[in-house]
PyMOL Python script that loads the backbone (N, CA, C, O; Angstrom):
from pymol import cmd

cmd.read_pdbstr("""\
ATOM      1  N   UNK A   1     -19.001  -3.933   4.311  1.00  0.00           N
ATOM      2  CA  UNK A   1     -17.814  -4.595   3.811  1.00  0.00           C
ATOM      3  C   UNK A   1     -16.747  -3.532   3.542  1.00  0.00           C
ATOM      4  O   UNK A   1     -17.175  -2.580   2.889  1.00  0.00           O
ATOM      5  N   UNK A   2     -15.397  -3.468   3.911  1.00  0.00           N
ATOM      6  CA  UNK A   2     -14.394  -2.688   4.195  1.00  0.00           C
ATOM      7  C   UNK A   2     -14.020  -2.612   2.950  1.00  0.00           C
ATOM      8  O   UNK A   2     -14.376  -3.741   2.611  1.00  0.00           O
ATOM      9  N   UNK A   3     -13.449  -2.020   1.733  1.00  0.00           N
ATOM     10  CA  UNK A   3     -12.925  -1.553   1.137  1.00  0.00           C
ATOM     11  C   UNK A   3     -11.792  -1.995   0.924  1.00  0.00           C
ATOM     12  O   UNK A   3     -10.898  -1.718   1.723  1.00  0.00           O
ATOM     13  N   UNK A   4     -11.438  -3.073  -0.594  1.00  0.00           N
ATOM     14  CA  UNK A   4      -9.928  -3.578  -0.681  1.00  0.00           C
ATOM     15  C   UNK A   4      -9.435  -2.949  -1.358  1.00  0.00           C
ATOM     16  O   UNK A   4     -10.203  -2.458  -2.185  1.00  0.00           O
ATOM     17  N   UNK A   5      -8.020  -2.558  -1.489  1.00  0.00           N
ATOM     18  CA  UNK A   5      -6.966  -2.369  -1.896  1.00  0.00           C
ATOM     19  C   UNK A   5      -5.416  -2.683  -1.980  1.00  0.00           C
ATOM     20  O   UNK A   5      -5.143  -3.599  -1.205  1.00  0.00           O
ATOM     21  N   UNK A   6      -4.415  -2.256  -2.611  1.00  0.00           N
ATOM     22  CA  UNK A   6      -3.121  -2.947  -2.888  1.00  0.00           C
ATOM     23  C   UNK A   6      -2.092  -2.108  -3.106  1.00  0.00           C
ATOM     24  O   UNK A   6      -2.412  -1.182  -3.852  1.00  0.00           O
ATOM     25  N   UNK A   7      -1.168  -2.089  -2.800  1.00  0.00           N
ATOM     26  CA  UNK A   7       0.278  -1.133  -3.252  1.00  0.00           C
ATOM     27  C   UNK A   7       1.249  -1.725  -3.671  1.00  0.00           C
ATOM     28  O   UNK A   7       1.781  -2.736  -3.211  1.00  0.00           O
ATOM     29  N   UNK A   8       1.597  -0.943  -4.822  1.00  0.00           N
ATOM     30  CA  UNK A   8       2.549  -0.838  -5.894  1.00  0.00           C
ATOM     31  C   UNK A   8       3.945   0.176  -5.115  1.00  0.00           C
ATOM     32  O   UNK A   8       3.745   1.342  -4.777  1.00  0.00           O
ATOM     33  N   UNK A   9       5.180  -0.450  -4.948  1.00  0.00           N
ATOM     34  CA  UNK A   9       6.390   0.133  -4.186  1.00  0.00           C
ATOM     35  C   UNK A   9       7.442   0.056  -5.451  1.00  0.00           C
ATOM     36  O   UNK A   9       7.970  -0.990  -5.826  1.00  0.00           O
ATOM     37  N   UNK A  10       7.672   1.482  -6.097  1.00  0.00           N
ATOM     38  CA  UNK A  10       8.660   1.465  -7.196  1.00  0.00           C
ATOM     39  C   UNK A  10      10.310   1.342  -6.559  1.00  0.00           C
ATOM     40  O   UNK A  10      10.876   2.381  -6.218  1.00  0.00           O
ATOM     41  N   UNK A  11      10.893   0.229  -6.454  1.00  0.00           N
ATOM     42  CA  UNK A  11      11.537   0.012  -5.512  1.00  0.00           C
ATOM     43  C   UNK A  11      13.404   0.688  -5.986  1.00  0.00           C
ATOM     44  O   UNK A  11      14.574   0.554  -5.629  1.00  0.00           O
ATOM     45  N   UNK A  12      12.557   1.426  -6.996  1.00  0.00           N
ATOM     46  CA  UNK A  12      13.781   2.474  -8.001  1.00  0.00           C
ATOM     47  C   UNK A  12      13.849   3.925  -6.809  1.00  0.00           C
ATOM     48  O   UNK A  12      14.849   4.636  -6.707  1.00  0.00           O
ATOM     49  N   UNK A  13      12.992   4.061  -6.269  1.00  0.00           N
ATOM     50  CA  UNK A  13      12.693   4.809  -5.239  1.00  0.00           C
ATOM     51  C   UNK A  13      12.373   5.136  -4.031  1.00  0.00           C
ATOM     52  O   UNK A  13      12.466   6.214  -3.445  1.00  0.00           O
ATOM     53  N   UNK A  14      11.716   3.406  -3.466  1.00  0.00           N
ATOM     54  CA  UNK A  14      12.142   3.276  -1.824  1.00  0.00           C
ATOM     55  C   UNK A  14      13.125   3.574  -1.619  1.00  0.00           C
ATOM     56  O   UNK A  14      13.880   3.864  -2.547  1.00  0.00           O
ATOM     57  N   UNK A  15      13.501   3.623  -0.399  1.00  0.00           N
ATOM     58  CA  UNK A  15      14.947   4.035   0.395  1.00  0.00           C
ATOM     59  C   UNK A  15      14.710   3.575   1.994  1.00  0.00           C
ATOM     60  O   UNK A  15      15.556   3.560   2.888  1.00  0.00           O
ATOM     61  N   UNK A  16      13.386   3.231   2.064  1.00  0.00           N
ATOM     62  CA  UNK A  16      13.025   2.172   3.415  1.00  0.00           C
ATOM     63  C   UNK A  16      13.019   3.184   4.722  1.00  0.00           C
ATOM     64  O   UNK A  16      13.112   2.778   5.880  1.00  0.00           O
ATOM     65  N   UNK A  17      12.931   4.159   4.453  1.00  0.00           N
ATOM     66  CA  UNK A  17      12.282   4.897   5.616  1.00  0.00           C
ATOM     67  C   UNK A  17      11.225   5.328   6.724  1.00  0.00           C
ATOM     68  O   UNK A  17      11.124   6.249   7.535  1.00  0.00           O
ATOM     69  N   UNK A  18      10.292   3.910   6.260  1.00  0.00           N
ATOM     70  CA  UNK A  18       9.288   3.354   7.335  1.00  0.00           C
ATOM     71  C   UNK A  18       8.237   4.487   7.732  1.00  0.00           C
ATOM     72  O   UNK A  18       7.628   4.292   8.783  1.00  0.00           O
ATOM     73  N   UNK A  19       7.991   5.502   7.104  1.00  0.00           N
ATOM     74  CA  UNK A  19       6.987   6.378   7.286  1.00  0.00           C
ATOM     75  C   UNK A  19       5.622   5.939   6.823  1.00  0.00           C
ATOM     76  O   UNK A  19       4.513   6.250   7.257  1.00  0.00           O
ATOM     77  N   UNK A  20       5.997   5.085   5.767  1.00  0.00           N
ATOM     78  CA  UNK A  20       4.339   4.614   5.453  1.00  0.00           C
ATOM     79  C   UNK A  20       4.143   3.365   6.440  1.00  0.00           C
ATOM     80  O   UNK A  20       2.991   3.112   6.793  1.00  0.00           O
ATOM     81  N   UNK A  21       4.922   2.775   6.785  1.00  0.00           N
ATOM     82  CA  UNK A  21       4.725   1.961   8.127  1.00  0.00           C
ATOM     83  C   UNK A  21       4.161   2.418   8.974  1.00  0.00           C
ATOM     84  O   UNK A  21       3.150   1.966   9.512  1.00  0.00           O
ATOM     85  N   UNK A  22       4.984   3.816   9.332  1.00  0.00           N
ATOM     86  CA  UNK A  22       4.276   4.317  10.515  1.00  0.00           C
ATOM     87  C   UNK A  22       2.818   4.887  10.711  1.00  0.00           C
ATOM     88  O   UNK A  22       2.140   4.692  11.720  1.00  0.00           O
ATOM     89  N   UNK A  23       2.395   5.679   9.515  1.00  0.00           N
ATOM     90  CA  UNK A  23       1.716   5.913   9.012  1.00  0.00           C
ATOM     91  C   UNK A  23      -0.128   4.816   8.643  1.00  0.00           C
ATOM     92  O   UNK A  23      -1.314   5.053   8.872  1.00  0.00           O
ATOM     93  N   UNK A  24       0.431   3.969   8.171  1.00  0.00           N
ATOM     94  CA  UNK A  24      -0.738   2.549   7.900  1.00  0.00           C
ATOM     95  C   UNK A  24      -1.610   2.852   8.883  1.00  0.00           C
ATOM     96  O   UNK A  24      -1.134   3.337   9.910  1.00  0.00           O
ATOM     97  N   UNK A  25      -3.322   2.601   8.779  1.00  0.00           N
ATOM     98  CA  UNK A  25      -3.955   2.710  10.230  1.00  0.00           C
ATOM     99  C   UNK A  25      -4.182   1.485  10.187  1.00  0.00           C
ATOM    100  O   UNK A  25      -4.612   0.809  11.122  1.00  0.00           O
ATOM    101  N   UNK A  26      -3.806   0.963   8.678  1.00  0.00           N
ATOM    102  CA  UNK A  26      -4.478  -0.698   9.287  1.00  0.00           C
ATOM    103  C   UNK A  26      -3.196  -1.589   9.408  1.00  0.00           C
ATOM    104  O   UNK A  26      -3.332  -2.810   9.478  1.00  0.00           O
ATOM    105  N   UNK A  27      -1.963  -1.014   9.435  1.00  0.00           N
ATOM    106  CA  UNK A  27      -0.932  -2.057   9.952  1.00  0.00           C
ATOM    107  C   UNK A  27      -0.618  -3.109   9.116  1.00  0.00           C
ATOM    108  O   UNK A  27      -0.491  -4.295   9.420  1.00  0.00           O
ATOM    109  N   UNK A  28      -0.508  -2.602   8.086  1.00  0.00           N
ATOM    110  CA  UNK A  28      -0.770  -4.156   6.862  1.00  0.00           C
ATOM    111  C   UNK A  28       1.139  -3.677   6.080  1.00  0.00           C
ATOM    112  O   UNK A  28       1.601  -4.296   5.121  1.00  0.00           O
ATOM    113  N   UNK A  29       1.644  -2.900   6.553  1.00  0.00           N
ATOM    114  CA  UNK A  29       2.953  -2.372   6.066  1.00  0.00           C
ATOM    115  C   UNK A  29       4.129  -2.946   7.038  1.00  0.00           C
ATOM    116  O   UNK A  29       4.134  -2.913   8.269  1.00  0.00           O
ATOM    117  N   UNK A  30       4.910  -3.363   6.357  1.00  0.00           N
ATOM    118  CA  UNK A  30       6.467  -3.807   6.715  1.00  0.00           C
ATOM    119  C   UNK A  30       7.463  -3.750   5.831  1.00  0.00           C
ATOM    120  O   UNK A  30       7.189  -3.986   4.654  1.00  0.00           O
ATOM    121  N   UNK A  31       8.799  -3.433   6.203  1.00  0.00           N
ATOM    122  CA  UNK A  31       9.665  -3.989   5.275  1.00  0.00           C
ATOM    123  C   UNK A  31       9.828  -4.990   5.134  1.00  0.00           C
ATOM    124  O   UNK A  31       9.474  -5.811   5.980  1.00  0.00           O
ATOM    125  N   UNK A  32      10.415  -5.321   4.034  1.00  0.00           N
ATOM    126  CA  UNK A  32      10.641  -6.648   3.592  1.00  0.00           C
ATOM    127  C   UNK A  32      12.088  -6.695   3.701  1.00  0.00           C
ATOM    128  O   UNK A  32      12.847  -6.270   2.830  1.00  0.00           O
ATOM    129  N   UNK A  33      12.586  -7.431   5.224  1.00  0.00           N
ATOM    130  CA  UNK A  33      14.058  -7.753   5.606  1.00  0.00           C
ATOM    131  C   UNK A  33      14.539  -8.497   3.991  1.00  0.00           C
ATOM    132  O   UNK A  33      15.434  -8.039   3.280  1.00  0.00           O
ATOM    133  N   UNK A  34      13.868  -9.479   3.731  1.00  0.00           N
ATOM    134  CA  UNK A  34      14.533 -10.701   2.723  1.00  0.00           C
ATOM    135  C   UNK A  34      15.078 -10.098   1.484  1.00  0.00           C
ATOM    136  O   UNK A  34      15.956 -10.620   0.796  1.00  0.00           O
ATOM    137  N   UNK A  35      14.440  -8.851   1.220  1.00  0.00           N
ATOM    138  CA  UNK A  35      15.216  -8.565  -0.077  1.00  0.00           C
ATOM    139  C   UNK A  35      15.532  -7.225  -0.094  1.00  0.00           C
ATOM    140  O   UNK A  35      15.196  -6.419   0.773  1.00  0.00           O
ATOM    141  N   UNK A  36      16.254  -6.960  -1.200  1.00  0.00           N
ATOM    142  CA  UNK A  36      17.473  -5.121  -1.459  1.00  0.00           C
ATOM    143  C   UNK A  36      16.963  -4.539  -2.490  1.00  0.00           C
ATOM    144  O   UNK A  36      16.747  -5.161  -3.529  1.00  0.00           O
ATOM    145  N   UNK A  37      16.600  -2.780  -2.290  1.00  0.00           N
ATOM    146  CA  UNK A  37      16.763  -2.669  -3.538  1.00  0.00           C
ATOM    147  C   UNK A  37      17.669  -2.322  -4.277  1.00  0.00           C
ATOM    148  O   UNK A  37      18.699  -2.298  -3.604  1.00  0.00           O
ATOM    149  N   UNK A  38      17.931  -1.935  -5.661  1.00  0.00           N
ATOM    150  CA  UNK A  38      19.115  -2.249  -6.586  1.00  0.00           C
ATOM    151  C   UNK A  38      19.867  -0.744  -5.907  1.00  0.00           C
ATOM    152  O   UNK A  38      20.912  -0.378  -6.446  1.00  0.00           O
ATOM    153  N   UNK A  39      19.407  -0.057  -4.939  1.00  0.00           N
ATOM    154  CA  UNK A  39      20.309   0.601  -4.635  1.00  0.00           C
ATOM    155  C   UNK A  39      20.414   0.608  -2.658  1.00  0.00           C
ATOM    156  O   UNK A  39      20.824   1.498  -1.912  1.00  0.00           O
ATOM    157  N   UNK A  40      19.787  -0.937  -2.297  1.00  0.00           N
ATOM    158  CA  UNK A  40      21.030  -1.312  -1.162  1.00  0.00           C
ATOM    159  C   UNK A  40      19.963  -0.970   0.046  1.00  0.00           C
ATOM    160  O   UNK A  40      20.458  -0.545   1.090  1.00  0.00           O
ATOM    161  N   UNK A  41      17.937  -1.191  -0.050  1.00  0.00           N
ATOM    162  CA  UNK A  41      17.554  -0.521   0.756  1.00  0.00           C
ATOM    163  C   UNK A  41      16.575  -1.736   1.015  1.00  0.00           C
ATOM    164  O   UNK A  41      16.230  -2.373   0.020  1.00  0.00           O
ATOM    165  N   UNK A  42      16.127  -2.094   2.165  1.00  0.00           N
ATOM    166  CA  UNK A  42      14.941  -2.670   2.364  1.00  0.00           C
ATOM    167  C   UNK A  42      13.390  -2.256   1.875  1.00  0.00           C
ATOM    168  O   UNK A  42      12.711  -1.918   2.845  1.00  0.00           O
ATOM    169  N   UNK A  43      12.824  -2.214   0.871  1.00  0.00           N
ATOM    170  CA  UNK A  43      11.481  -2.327   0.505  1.00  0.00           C
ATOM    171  C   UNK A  43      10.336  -2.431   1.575  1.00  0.00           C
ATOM    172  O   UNK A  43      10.229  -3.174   2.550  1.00  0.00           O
ATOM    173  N   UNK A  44       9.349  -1.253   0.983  1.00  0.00           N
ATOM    174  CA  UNK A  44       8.070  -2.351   1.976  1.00  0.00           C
ATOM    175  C   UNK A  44       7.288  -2.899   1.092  1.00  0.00           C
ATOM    176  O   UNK A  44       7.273  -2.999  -0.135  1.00  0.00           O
ATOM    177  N   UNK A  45       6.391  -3.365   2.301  1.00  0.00           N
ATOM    178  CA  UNK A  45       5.384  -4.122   1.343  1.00  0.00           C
ATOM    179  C   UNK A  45       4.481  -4.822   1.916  1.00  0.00           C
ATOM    180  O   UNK A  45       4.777  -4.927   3.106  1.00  0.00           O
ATOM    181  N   UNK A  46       3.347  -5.456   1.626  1.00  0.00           N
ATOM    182  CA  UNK A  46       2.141  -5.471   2.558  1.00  0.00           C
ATOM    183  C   UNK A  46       2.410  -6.924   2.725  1.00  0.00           C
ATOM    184  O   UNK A  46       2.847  -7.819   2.001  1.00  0.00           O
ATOM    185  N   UNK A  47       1.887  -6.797   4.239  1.00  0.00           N
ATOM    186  CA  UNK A  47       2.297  -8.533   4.782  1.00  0.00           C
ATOM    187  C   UNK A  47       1.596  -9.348   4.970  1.00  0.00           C
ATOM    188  O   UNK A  47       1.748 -10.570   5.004  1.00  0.00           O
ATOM    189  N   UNK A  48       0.422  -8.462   5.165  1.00  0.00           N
ATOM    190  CA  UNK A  48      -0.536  -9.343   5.243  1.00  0.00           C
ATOM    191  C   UNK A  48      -2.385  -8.764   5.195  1.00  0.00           C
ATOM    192  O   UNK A  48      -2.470  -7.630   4.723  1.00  0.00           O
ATOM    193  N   UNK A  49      -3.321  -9.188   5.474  1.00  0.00           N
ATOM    194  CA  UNK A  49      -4.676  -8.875   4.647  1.00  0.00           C
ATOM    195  C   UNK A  49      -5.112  -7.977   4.944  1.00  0.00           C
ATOM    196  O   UNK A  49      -5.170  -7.950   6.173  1.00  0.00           O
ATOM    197  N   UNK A  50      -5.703  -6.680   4.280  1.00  0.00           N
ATOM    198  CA  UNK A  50      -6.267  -5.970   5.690  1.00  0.00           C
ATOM    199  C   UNK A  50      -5.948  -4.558   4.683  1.00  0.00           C
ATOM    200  O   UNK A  50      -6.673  -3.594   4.933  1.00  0.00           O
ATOM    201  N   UNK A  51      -5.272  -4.440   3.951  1.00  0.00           N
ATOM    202  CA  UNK A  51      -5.441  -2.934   3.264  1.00  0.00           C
ATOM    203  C   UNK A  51      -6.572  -2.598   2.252  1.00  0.00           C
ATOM    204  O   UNK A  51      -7.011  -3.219   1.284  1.00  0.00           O
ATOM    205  N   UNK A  52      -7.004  -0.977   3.004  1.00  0.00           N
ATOM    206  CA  UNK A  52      -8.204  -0.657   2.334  1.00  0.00           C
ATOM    207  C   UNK A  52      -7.908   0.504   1.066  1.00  0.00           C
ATOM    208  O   UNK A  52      -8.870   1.173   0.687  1.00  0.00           O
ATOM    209  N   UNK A  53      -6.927   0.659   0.605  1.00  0.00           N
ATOM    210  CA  UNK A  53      -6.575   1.758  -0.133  1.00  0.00           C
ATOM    211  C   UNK A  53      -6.190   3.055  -0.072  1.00  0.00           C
ATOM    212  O   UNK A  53      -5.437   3.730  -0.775  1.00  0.00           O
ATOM    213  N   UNK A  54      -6.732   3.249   0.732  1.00  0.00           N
ATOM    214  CA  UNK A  54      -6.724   4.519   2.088  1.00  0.00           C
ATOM    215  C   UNK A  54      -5.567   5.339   1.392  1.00  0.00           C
ATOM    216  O   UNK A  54      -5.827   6.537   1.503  1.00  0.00           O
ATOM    217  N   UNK A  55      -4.453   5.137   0.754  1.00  0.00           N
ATOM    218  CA  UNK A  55      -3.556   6.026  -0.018  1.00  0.00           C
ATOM    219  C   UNK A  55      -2.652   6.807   1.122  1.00  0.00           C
ATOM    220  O   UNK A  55      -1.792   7.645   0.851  1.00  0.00           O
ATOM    221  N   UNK A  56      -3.107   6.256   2.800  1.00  0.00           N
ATOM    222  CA  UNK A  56      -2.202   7.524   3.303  1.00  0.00           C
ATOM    223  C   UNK A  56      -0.589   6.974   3.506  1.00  0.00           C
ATOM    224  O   UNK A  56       0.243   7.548   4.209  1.00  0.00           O
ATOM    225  N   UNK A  57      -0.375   5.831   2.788  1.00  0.00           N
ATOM    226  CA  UNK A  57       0.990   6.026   2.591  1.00  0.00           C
ATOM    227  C   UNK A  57       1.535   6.130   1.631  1.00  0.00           C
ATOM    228  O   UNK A  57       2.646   5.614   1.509  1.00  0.00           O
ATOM    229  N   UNK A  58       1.037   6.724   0.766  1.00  0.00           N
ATOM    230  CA  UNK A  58       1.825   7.410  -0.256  1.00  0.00           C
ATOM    231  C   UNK A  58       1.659   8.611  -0.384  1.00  0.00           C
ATOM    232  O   UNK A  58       2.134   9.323  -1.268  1.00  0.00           O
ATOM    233  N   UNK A  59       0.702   9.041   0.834  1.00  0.00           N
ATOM    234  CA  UNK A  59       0.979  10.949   0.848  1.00  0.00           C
ATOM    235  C   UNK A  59       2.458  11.403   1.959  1.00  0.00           C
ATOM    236  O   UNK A  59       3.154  12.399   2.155  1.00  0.00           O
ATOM    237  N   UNK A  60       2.382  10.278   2.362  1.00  0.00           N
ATOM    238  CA  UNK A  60       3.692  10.535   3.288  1.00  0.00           C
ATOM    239  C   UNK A  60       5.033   9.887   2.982  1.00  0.00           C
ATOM    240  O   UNK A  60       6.019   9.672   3.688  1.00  0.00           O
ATOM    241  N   UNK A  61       4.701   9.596   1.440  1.00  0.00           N
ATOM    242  CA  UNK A  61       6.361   8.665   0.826  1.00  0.00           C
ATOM    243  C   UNK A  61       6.992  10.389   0.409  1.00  0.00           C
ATOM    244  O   UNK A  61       6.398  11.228  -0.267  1.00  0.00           O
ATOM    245  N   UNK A  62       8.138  10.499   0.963  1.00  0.00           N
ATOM    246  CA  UNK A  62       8.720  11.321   0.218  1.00  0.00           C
ATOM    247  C   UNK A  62       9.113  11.554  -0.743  1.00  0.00           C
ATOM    248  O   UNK A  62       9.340  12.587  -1.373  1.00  0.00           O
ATOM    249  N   UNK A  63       9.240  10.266  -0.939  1.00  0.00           N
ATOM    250  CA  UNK A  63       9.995  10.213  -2.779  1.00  0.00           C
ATOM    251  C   UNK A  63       8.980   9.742  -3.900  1.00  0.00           C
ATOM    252  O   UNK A  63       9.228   9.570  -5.094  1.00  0.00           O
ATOM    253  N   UNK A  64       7.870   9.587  -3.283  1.00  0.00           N
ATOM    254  CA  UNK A  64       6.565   9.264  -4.675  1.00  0.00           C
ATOM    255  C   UNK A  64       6.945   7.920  -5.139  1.00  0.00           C
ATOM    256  O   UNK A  64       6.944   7.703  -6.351  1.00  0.00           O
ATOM    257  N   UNK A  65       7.254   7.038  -4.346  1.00  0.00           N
ATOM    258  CA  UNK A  65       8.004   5.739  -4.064  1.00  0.00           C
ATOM    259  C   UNK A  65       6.351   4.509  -4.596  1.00  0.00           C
ATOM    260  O   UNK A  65       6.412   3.556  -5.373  1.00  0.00           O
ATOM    261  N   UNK A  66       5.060   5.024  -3.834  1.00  0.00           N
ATOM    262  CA  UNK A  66       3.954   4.220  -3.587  1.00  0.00           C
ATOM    263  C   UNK A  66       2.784   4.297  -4.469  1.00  0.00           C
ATOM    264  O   UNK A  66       2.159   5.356  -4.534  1.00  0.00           O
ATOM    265  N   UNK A  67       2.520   3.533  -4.980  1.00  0.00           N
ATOM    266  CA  UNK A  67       1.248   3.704  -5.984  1.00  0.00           C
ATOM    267  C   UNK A  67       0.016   2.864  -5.339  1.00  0.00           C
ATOM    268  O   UNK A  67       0.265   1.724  -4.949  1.00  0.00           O
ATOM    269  N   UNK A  68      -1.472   3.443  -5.192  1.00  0.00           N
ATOM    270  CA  UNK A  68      -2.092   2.841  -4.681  1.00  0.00           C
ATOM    271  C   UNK A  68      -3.330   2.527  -5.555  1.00  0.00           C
ATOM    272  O   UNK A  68      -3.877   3.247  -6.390  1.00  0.00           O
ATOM    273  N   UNK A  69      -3.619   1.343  -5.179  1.00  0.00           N
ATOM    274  CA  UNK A  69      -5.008   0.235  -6.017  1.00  0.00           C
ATOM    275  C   UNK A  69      -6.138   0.078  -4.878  1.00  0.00           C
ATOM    276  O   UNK A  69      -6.044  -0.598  -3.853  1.00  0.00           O
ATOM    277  N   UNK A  70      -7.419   1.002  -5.374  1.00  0.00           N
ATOM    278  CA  UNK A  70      -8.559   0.312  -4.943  1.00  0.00           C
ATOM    279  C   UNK A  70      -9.611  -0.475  -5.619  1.00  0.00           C
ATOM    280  O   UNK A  70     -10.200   0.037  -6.570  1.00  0.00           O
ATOM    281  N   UNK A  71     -10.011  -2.096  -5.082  1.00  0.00           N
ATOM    282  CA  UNK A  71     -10.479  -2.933  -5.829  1.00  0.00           C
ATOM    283  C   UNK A  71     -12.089  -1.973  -5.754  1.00  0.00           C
ATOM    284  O   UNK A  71     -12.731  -1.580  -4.781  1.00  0.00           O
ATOM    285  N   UNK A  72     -12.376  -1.823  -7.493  1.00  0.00           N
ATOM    286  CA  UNK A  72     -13.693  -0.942  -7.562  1.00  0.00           C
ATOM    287  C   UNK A  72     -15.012  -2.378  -7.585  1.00  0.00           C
ATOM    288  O   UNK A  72     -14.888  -3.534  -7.990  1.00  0.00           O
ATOM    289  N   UNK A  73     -15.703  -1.968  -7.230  1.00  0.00           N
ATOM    290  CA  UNK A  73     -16.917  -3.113  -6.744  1.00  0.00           C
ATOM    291  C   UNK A  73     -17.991  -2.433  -7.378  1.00  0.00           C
ATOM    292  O   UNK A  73     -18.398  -1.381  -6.885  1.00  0.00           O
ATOM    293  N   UNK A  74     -18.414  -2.820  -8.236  1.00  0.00           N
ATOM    294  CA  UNK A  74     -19.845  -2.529  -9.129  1.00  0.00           C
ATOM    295  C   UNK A  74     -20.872  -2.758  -8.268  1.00  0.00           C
ATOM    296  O   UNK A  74     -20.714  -3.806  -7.642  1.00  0.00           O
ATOM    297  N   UNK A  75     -21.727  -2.247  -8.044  1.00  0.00           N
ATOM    298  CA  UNK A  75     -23.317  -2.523  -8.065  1.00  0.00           C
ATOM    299  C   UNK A  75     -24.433  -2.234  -8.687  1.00  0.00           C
ATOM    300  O   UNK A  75     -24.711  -1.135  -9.167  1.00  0.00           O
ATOM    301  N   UNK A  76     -25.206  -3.353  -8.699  1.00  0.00           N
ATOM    302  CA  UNK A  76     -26.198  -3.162  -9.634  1.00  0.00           C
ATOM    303  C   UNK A  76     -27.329  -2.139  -8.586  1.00  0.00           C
ATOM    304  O   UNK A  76     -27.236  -1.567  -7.500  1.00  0.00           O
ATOM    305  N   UNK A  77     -28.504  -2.338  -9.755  1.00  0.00           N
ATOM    306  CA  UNK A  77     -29.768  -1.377  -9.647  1.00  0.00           C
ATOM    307  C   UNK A  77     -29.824  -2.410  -8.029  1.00  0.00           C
ATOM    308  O   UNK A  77     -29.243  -3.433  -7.665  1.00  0.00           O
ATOM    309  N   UNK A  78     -30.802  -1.525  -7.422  1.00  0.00           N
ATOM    310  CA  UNK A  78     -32.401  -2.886  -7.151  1.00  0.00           C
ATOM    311  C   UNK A  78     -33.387  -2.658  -7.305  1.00  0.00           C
ATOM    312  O   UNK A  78     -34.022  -1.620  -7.488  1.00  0.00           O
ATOM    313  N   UNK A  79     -33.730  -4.255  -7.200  1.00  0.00           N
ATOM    314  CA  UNK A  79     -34.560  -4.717  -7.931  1.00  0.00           C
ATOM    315  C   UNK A  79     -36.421  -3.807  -8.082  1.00  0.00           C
ATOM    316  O   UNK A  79     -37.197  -4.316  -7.274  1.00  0.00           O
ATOM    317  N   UNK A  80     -36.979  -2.834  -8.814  1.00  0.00           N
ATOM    318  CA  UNK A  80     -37.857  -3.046  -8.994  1.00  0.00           C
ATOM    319  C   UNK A  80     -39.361  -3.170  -8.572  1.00  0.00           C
ATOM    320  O   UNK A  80     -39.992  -3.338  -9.616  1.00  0.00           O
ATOM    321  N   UNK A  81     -40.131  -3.161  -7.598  1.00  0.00           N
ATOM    322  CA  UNK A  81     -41.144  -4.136  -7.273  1.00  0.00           C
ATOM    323  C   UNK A  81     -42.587  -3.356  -7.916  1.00  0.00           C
ATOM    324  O   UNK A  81     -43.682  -3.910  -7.820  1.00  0.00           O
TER     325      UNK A  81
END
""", "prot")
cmd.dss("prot")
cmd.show_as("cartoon", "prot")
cmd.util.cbc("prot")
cmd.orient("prot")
């Protein structure tokens, strides 16, 4: 089972330069045409299912723009016999 995760885009600091787009291996990155940020830039943002946390687009945000979430998955012992 692949590994989920999520990104956080401080959009005080995008500037929409599509490197973590380019970057994504799993292609789950786009801008988001529909909205601006407060200083006039297209945002990205994940479009759809498929990101594993992988963090490599926020080693390539220049501006420290990307914060990344991996969903942590507990496991137990097993069982015993």
């Amino acid at each position: 089972m692949p590994a989920k995760g999520w990104i956080e885009v401080n959009e005080m600091h995008c500037k929409g330069c599509e490197l973590c787009v380019t970057a994504c291996p799993q292609g789950v990155l786009e801008l988001d045409m529909s909205r601006l940020t407060p200083k006039g830039y297209h945002p990205t943002h994940i479009y759809k299912d498929g990101c594993t946390g992988c963090a490599i687009c926020a080693l390539v945000c220049p501006d420290a723009a990307i914060t990344v979430y991996r969903e942590v998955v507990k496991r137990t012992a097993p069982a015993v016999a």
